[in-house]
Structures are given as structure tokens and as C-alpha cells.
N, C-alpha and C positions, 0 to 999 in steps of 0.2 A: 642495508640499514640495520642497525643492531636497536636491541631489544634495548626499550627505555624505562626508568624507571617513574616512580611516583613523584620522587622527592624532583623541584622543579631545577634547572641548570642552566647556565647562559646560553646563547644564541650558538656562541662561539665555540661550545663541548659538543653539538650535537655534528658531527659531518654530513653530507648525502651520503646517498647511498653508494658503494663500490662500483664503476664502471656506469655510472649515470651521469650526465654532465650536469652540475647542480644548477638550481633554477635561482634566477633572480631574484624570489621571495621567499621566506621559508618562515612558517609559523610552527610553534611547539602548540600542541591542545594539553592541558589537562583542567584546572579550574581556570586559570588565566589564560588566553596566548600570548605571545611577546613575536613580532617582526621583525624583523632584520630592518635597520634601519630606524626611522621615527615614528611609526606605525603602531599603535597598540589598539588589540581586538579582545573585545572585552566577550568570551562566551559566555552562556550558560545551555547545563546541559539537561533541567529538571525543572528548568521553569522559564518564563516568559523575560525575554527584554526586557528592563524599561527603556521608555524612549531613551532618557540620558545616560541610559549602556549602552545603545545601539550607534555604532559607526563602519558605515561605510565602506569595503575594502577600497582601499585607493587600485586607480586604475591606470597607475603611472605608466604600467608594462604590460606586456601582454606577453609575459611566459608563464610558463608554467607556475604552479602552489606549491610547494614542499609541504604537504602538512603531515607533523611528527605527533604520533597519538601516546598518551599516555595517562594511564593504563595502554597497553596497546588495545586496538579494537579486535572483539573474537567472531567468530562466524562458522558452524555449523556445515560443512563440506558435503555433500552428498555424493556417491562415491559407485552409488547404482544402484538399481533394484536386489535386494537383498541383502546388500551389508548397512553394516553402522556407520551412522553418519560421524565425520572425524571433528576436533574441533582445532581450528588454524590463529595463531594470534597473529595481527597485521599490526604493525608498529607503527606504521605511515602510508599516505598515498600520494599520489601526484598528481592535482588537477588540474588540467587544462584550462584553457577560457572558456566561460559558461559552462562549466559541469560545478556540482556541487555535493558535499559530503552531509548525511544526512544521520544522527543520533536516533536512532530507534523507541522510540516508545512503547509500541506492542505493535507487534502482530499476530494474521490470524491464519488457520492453517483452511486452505481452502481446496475445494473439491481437484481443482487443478494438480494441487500440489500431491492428493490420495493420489490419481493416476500416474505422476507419473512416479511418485513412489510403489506403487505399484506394477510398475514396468508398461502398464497402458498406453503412456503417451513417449514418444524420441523426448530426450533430453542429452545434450550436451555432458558430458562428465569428464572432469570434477564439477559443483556447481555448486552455487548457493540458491537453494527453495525458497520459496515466499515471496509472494507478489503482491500480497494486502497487508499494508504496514501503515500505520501514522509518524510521524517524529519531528525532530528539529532541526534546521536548518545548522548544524555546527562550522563548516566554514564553506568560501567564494571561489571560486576560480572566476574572479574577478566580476562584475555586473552578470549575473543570471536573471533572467525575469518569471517573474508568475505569468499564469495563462493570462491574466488581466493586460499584461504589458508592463507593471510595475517593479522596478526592480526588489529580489527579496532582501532581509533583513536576517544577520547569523540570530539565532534565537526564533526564529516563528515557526509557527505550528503549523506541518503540510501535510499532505498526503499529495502520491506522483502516480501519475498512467502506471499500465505492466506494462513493462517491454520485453521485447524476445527475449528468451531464456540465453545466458553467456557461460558459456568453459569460462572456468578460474583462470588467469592468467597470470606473469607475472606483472606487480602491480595493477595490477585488477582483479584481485581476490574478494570486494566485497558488494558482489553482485546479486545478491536476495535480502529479502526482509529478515531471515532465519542468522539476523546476527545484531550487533550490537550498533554497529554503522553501516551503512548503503553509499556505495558511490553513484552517483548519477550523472549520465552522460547529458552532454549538451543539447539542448534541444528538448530535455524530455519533457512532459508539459504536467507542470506542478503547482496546487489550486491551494491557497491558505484557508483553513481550517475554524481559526479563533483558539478559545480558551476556554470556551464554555462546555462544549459538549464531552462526556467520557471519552476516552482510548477506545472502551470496547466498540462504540456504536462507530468510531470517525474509520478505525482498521479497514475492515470490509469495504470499503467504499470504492476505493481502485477496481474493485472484481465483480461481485453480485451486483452492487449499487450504477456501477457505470454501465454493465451488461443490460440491466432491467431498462434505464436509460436510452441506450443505442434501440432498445426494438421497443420501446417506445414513441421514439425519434422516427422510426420506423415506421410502424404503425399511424400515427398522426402526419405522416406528409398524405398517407392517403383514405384517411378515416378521422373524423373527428371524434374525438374520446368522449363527449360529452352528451351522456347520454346515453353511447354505445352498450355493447354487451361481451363482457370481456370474458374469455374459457381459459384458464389459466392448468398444462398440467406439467410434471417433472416432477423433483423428488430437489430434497435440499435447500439452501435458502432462495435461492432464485426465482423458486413461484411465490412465494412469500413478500420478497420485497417486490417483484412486479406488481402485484396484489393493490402493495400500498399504493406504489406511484399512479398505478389506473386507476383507483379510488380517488385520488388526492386530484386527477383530473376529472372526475366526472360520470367515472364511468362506472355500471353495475359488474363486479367480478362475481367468476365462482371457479373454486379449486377443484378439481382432476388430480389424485395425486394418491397412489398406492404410497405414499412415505406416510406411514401412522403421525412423524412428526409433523408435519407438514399439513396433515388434516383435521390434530389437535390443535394449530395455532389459525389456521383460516381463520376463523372469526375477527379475532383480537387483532387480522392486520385487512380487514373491512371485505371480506368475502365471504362468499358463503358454500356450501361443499355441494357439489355437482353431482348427481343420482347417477346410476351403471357403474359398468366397470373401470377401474380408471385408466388410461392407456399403455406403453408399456414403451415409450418413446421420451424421449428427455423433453427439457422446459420445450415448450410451445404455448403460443400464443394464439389462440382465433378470433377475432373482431369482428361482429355484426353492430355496424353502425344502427341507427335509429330510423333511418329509411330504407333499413334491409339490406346495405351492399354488407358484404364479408372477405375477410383478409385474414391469411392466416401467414405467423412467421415463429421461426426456429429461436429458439432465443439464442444468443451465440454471434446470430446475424442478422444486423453487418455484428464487424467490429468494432467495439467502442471505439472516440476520439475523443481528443480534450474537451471539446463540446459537453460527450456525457459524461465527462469527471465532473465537469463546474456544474452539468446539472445536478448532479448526483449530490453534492455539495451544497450546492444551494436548496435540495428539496431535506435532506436531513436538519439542515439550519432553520429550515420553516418552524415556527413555534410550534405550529398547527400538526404538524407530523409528530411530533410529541407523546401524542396517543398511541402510538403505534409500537410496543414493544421490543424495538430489535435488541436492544442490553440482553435480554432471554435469552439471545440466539446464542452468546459468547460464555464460554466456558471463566470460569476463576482464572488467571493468566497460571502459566508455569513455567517454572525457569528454562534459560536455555538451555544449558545444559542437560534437561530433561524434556528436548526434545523428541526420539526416538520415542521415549512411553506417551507424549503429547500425540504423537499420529497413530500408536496403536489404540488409544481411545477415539480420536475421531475417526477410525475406522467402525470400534463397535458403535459411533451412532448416537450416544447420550447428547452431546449439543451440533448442534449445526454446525460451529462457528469453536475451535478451540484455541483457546488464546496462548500465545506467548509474549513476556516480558524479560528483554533482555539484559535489563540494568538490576530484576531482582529474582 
């Protein structure tokens, strides 16, 4: 597939790729897209539908998407513990049925993504980083749906589960948030957002937000929150937003938490700071119910499921959660390209939560 330009060209200029059998549909992205055929798909890549832009991909076929990016889309290559991350331009992808190509809006650089840039955790290499992202839906691999069951619309505002980390492949290079587009496989289970709330607060929400969530979930199949007594300790944003969502159910928290950050913001997200030493073990969770039973869990486990993205989703959507400062948590965004100096800062620690955006 060669490298495309801005200026926009008919259908008929653009070929597949060398040695790919071309697919039966094939859309150009840059402000317009154009079909093969009588098809036209109206994107945007910066702001919302409106209804009467929004049309349907037809589901005449069920092959594959040729979709031709231009600008091409870039993405951030991670290459291993101790080198520079490279940056790759992907000029197109090819999406299957039910996967779907997603425009980036920010992302955020999360404790996950320190370790394994830090050689802490296996990764896959080559790769793309970043698992807490929000953005738009830019095109279909034909009827994809949200968790709701609804099918999505090119232009709406999502955020998607993490899924396991992928090697770069060919034609599947744009496998992390840490780029300008995200392709997403089939299946992967993606909850709409709206238009109201910031980037920074909606980012995180796939990671800390659906974590806090799952041992919540946890928690309340054998405890009821209401009322309870919550011991919240770890380091990072994750006692934090736990914090809120046990408050937001009922329950009295208080933070455990050698992170100074983290025991500066207790208050301001409904807890209160816990006397002794403070542990020295990652988030955990201990529950004494109101009639004295107690549970204690890891935070981590289980692992989220689309369950705790929609909750997660639907509890930052609450008006009522409003109070709760998480914009704090996220640094000013930084470009992509200045990614590498983005992770040596949220190594030293200044925000929780450091953002990138990579349209600027």
C-alpha cells in the first residue's frame, strides 16, 4: 500500500495493497470518505455526527474494509525495555467484520504501561503501548455493536475494554492507544461515552475506572457496601478512584497509602486517611460489613469485563460524581511525538495520570 497523500484522488488512483487480494469495499478516510460503488460515508474526525451525517455502512458483503488513511495514521512502536520508542506511519488497514478503526483523542499513560516499559512486566515486541484511550469511532468493518447491543455509528465518542497486549504485525500495526488510530478486533466490548464530559476524566476509564469496578463487583456479591467499612491501600490512582466508587455506594472509606499523592487527594475523593504504617503491598481492598462480616480483595482481582467498563462509564456519567476531582489526576496532554519525555515524567511521579494527545 504506498503512502498517500492529503490532496483527496478517486477511487480508481488508489490500488490494494501488493500481494493482498483486494477486498470488495474500499473507503479513502481523510475529511470525506468516498466507496467504491454508491456508498458515501460521511466522517468526522474532531467532533460529533450529526444525525443527518450519520449513515450506516451498508452490509451488502461480508469482506473485508480496505480503509486508505490520509494523512496516514502514526503510532509510537515500542521496541523494548531501554530503547526509543520509533515512530511508524500506517497508510491503511484492513477490517474484517465487526472490527472497527478508532481516531484517538487522548490517552493516558498508565501504571501498566511504566512496568512494562520498564522491563517489569512480558510484552510482546514490536508493540504499540497504551490501553487507556478515548476516541471516535472513524470507520465499520461492517455492523459492530456497543456493549448495549446497539449497532455503533462512524463519529461517536467510545472508550473499549484492554485487551491483551499484540506484536506489530503486518497489517495490524495499530494495536495501542500510544498512536493516532487503534484498530480493534471483533468482539472487543466498546461502551459510548457522550459529548459531555472532558478526554482527560473519559481516558482512564478502560484501566483504574473498570479495575476499581471489577473488585467492587467483587466485593458487593458478598458484602453489602452500604454502610460497610472500607480500608483502601496501594499507591497510584486506583485507591483513589476505588475511594470514590465505595463512597458513591454507601460506604465509609479510609486510605492506607505510603504514595504522599494519594494521601494528599483522600479527602477530595470521600475518604479519610487511616492512622499506622501504611502497607507496603499494592491496591487492596478490606470490607467490614455493618454486622461485622470482613472480606478482603486484591485489587487487579478478578479481571475487569465489559460489565465493569459500562459501570465505570455509567458511574463517571453520574452528575452526582461530579464532585470528585479526577481532571487533577491527568497531566496537560503532550504530543505524540513527545512521548518518551511523557513516561520519564510520569515516572518522577508529578501527576498520576499523564496525558497524551495525538491529533496535537
Amino acid at each position: 500500500m504506498g503512502v498517500l497523500s492529503d490532496a483527496d484522488a478517486p477511487d480508481s488512483s488508489v490500488p490494494a495493497a501488493p500481494g493482498r487480494r483486494r477486498a470488495l469495499r474500499s473507503v479513502n478516510i481523510s475529511g470525506t470518505a468516498r466507496a467504491t460503488g454508491s456508498d458515501v460515508l460521511r466522517l468526522c474526525h474532531s467532533g460529533p455526527v450529526t444525525t443527518g451525517e450519520r449513515v450506516r455502512m451498508a452490509m451488502a458483503t461480508r469482506a473485508p474494509l480496505d480503509v486508505l488513511l490520509r494523512p496516514a495514521a502514526l503510532a509510537r512502536a515500542w521496541m523494548g525495555a531501554g530503547r526509543v520508542q520509533e515512530t511508524i506511519a500506517v497508510p491503511g488497514v484492513v477490517l474484517a467484520p465487526g472490527e472497527a478503526l478508532v481516531r484517538v483523542e487522548l490517552a493516558t499513560i498508565a501504571d501498566e504501561d511504566l512496568a512494562v516499559a520498564d522491563g517489569h512486566d512480558d510484552c510482546p515486541v514490536p508493540t504499540v503501548l497504551g490501553r487507556e484511550f478515548v476516541g471516535r469511532i472513524a470507520a465499520l468493518g461492517g455492523a459492530v455493536p456497543a456493549t448495549d447491543g446497539s449497532s455503533l455509528d462512524l463519529g461517536e465518542r467510545i472508550v473499549c475494554a484492554a485487551g491483551a497486549r499484540e506484536r506489530i504485525a503486518p497489517h495490524r500495526e495499530l494495536v495501542g492507544g500510544f498512536a493516532t488510530h487503534v484498530h480493534l478486533r471483533a468482539a472487543t466490548p466498546i461502551v459510548r461515552v457522550g459529548e459531555t464530559l472532558p478526554a482527560c476524566i473519559l481516558a482512564p476509564l478502560p484501566g483504574a475506572f473498570a479495575r476499581a469496578a471489577a473488585v467492587l463487583r467483587s466485593i458487593a456479591q458478598a458484602i453489602d457496601l452500604e454502610e460497610a467499612v472500607v480500608r483502601v491501600t496501594g499507591s497510584g490512582a486506583d485507591p483513589l478512584v476505588i475511594a470514590a466508587m465505595a463512597t458513591e455506594a454507601g460506604a465509609a472509606v479510609e486510605i492506607a497509602s505510603a504514595d504522599p499523592r494519594v494521601r494528599a487527594r483522600a479527602h477530595r475523593f470521600g475518604a479519610s486517611l487511616a492512622g499506622g504504617r501504611p502497607p507496603a503491598h499494592g491496591p487492596r481492598l478490606g470490607v467490614t460489613s455493618s454486622d461485622g462480616e470482613s472480606i478482603e480483595v486484591a485489587a487487579g482481582a478478578p479481571e475487569p469485563v465489559a460489565a465493569d467498563l459500562e459501570a465505570a462509564v455509567a458511574f463517571i456519567r453520574n452528575p452526582g460524581t461530579r464532585r470528585y476531582p479526577f481532571a487533577d489526576l491527568v497531566s496537560v496532554p503532550m504530543p505524540l511525538d513527545r512521548l518518551d519525555e511523557a513516561i520519564e515524567l510520569a515516572r518522577a511521579g508529578g501527576h498520576l495520570r499523564m496525558a497524551i494527545a495525538p491529533g496535537g
